[in-house]
N, C-alpha and C positions, 0 to 999 in steps of 0.2 A: 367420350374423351379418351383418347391414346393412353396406352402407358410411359412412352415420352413426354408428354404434355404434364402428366400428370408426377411424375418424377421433378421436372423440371420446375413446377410451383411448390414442390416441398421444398426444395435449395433454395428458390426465391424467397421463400417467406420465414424459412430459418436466417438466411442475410439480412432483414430487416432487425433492428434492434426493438428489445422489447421496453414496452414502459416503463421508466422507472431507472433504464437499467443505467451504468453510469457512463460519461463521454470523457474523451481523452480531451478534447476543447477545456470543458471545467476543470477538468484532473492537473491541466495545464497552466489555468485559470488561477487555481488555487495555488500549483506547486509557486508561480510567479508572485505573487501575493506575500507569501509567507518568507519567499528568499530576498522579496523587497523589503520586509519585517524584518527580518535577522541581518541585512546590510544596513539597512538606517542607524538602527539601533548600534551595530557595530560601528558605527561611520559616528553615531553620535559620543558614544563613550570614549572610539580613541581621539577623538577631536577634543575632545573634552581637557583625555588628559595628555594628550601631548603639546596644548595651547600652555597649561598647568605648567607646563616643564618648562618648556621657553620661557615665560614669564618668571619662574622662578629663578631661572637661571640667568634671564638679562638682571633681575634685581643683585642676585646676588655676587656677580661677576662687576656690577654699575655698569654698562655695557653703554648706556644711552649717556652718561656724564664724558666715558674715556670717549667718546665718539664726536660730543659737542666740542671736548675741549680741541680733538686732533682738528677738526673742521674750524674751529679757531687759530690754530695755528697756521691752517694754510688759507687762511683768509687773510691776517696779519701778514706772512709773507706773499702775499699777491700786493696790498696793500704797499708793501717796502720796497717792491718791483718794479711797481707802475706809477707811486707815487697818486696814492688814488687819495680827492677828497672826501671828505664823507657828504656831500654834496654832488657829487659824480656822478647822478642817477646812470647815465646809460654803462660807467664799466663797473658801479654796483650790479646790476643788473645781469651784465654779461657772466658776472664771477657764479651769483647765485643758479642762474641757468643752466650753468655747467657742473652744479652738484647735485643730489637725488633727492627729492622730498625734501630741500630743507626750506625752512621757513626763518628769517633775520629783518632785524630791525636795529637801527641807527639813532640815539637819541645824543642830542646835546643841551644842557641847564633845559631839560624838562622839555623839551621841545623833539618832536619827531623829525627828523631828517628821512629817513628812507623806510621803508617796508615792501619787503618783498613780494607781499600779495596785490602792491601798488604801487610799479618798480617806479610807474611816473609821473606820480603825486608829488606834487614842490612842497617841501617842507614850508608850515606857517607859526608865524611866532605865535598868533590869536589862540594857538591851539595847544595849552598848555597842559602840560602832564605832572600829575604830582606824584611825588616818587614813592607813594604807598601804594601808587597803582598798579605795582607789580612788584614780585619778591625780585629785588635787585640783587641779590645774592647771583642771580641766574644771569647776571650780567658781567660785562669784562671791559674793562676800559682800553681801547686800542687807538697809537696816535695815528693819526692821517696825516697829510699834508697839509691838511688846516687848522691842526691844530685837535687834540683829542676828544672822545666820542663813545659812549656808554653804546657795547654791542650786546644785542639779544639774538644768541643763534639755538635752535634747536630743531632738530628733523624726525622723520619716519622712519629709520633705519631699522628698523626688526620687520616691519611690514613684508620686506621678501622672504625671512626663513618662515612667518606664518603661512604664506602663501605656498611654497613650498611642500610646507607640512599636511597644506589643505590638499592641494592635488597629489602629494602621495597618501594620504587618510581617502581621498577619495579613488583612488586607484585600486588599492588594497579593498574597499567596500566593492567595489565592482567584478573585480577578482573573485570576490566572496558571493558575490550574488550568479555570477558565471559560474561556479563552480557548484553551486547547487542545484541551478537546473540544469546541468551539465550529468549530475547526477542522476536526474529524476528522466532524464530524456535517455541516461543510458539502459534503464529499468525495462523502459521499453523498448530500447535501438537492439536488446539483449532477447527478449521473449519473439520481435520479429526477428530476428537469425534464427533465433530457434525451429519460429513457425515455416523459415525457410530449409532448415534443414530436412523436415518432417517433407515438405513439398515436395523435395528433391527426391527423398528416400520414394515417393508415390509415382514421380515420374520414373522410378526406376523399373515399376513393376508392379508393387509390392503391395497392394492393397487393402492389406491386415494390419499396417504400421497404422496406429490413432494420431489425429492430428490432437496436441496440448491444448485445452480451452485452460485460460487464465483469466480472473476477474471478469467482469461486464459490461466492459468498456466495448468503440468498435470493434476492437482486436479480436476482444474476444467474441462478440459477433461474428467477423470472420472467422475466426479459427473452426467454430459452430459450425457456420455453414459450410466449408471445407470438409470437416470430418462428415458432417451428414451427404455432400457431394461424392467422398471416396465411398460412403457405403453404399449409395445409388448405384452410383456408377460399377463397382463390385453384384452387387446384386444383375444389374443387368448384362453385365461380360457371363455370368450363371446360366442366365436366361437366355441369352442367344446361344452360350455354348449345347445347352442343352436342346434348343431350336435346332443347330446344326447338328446335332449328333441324331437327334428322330429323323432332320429332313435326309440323312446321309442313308440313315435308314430304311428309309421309304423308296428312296432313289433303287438303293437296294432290293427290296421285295418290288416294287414296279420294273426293274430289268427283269427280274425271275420271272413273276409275273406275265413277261410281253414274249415269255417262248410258247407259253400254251395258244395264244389266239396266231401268233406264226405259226405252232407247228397246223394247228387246224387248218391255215389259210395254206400251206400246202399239200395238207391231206386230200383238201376240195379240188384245189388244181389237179392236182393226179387224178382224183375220180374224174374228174371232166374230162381229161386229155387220154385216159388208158381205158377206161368203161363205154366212154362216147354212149349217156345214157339218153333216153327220151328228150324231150322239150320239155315236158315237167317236172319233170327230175333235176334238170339244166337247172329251170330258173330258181328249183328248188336249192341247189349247189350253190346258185352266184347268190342268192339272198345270203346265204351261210357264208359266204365270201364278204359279202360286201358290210355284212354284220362284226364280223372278225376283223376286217381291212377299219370301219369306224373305232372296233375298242380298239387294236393298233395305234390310231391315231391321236385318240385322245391320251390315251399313256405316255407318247410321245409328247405331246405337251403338257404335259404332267411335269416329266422329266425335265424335260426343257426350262420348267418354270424353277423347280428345285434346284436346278442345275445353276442357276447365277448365283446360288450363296455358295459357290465353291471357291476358295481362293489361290486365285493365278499365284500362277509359279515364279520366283524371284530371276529377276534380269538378267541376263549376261553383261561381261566385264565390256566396258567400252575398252576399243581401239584408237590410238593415233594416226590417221591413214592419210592418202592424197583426197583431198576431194576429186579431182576430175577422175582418179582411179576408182572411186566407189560409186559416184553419182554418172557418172555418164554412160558405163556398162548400162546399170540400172533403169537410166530412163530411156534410153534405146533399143530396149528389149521392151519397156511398157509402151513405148510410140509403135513398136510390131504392134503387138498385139493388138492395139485401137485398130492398125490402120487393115488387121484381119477382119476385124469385128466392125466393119464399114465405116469409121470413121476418118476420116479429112485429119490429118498432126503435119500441125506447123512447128517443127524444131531444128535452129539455126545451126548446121554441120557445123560450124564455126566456133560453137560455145564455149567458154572456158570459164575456169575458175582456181586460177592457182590460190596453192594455199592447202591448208590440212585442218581437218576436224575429228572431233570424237565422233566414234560412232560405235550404234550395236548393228554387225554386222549380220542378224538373225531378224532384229523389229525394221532395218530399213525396208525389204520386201513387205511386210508386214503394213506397213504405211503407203507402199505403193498401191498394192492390194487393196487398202480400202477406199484408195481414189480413186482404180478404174473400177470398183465394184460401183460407188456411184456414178461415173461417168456412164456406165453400160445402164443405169438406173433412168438419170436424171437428164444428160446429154442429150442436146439438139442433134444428130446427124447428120442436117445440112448441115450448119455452120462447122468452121474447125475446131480444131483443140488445139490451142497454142502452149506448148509447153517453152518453158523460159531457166535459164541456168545464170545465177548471175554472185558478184560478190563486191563484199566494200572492205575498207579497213579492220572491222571489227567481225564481218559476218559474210557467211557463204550457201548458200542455197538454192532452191530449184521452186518452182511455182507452174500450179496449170489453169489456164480459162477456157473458160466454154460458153455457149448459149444453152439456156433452159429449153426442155421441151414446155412446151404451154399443157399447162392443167388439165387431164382429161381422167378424172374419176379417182378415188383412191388406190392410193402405192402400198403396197405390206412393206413394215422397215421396223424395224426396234430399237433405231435412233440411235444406235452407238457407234455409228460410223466415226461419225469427226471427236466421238468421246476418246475412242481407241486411240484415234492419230494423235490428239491433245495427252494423252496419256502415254505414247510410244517417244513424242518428241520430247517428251518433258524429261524421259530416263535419261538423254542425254546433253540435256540444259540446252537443248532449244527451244522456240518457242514454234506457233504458230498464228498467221492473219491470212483470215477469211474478209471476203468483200463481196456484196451480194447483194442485187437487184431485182425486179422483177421479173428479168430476162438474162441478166448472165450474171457467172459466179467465178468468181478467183480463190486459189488455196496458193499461200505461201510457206514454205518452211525457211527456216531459218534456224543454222547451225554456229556455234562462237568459233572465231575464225584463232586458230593456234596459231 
């Protein structure tokens, strides 16, 4: 197992939360629970006493008497208006409809004439009422136009300021119960800014800053795993750094190193060429030659191999430029050169592409370079190379095709051709599309059009 592999399962398995340990789910669970506790409860006490008050206060103001009597009074003057009988079902009726919650009834010598809960029931004489059946006190004699009639009026009228009371009691309880978890989520909305700030300070550099572990909730599972990630991750910037500083090293003693078997391999030449010794001696020379010429080489790929953990040199500034000023020198100097190096280029004298892009006037040869280095690799001969210059609203660019040679044995390549061009065009926010079959291949660039 790797030392990545195995780095990377310690952070995994510190992220996992351990047994036992506790979840913000429940934490949440509960705080919801207890601020439903403390709102009821509150929701039941001021209900309680602010129902208490009203009532006390409708008794003691008589609020439900001054309110029968006013509703009396504009009952008798509708009554004096319309000249209504107390028989009238339908503009009884209409009168009652038109007030809120009230409930009235009409008697005459014991006898029911109207009730509002049955505006149109015909009064029956069969159905006689004796007048202990109700505290008549609560009653009012009112003429009609047929002659006078014992009224029973009394309504609902406090039912709205309860209601009222209830949707503001239940407001305030809601209020109350938001304001607690409101609390309890800011406990945590506070220790994650924190754990963000701590992240940020790490993105900066800094990998000696400790990430906060708090409680044993996910968080702080994460936070765990974070701080054990910064010191993996610190440990191994050590480890490579100290990698690079032996392999810098060695590149060093392997250059020093590679003068002794040069200078030999020219010693030999000069004995060969100024001595002119026997034939045994010769082959004795070119052994020593050819012995010194192998360590050479292998030191050379020594170096070679050390040599990629070196790190390239930072970019140059892009330019503003014309595309046809930059790109068309450029690929008319690389159409020469194929068409030295026996190749067939088809490119339209014609081309254009107005318009201007960024560019690093140092990587665009650089990207040139690694297309005819494959083209001289991988290129058909017969066939041509069509190079192509073209542009749209957004984008401006150049592209080349060819036919493949057909497969004949293995190619030596270290495969970083089309990494470098991906890597060159990317400095200056282009892209690249490849397209490729098993007979011909297309490379396109493409630049954002200014």
């Amino acid at each position: 197992m790797s030392r990545h592999d195995t780095s990377n399962r310690r952070i995994f398995s510190a992220l996992r939360p351990e047994a036992g340990s506790g979840s913000i789910f429940f934490r949440f669970l509960k705080l919801a629970a207890l601020a439903l506790l403390i709102s009821s409860l509150f929701f039941f006490l001021i209900n309680r006493g602010v129902s208490s008050l009203l009532e006390a206060y409708f008794q003691k103001t008589d609020y439900m008497r001054q309110e029968n009597d006013r509703r009396l009074e504009l009952f008798s003057e509708y009554i004096a208006e319309n000249q209504v009988d107390a028989t009238d079902l339908p503009r009884l009726s209409e009168w009652t409809r038109g007030q809120e919650v009230v409930w009235m009834q009409i008697y005459r010598d014991h006898i029911l004439l109207f009730d509002s809960q049955y505006p149109y029931m015909e009064a029956n004489a069969a159905y006689h009422v004796e007048g202990r059946y109700y505290d008549w006190d609560s009653y009012r004699t009112l003429s009609f136009a047929d002659g006078d009639a014992q009224v029973f009026l009394t309504g609902m009228y406090t039912y709205q300021f309860f209601n009222y009371a209830l949707l503001a009691e239940f407001s305030l309880s809601f209020l109350l119960f938001t304001a607690i978890m409101m609390a309890g989520i800011y406990r945590v909305m506070k220790y994650i800014k924190q754990l963000n700030r701590e992240v940020r300070v790490l993105e900066g550099g800094n990998l000696d800053y400790p990430i906060t572990v708090l409680g044993r909730d996910e968080l702080a599972e994460l936070a765990r795993g974070l701080d054990s990630m910064r010191q993996s991750i610190r440990s191994q910037i050590r480890q490579e750094a100290e990698l690079i500083r032996l392999n810098q090293s060695m590149i060093t003693s392997l250059s020093h190193d590679l003068r002794t078997p040069l200078t030999s391999l020219l010693l030999y030449a000069e004995i060969l060429e100024k001595e002119l010794p026997d034939q045994e001696a010769a082959r004795a020379h070119l052994g020593k030659i050819e012995e010194k010429a192998l360590q050479i080489r292998d030191m050379a790929n020594r170096i070679l191999e050390y040599s990629m953990l070196k790190k390239e040199k930072e970019p140059g500034p892009l330019r503003l430029l014309s595309a046809e000023e930059v790109l068309l020198p450029a690929l008319s100097d690389t159409a020469a050169f194929l068409r030295q190096q026996g190749f067939q280029v088809i490119f339209p004298p014609d081309a254009r592409a107005p318009g201007r892009i960024r560019v690093n006037e140092e990587d665009l040869p650089r990207i040139l370079d690694n297309i005819t280095s494959n083209l001289l690799k991988y290129a058909l001969k017969s066939a041509p190379v069509r190079l192509e210059l073209f542009s749209s609203d957004s984008e401006i660019g150049f592209g080349f095709e060819n036919r493949k040679k057909a497969p004949a044995g293995h190619v030596e390549s270290n495969h970083i051709g089309v990494s470098n061009i991906r890597s060159l065009i990317g400095r200056m926010d282009g892209r690249l599309d490849i397209r490729e079959d098993r007979s011909a291949y297309r490379i396109r660039i493409f630049f954002c059009r200014q």
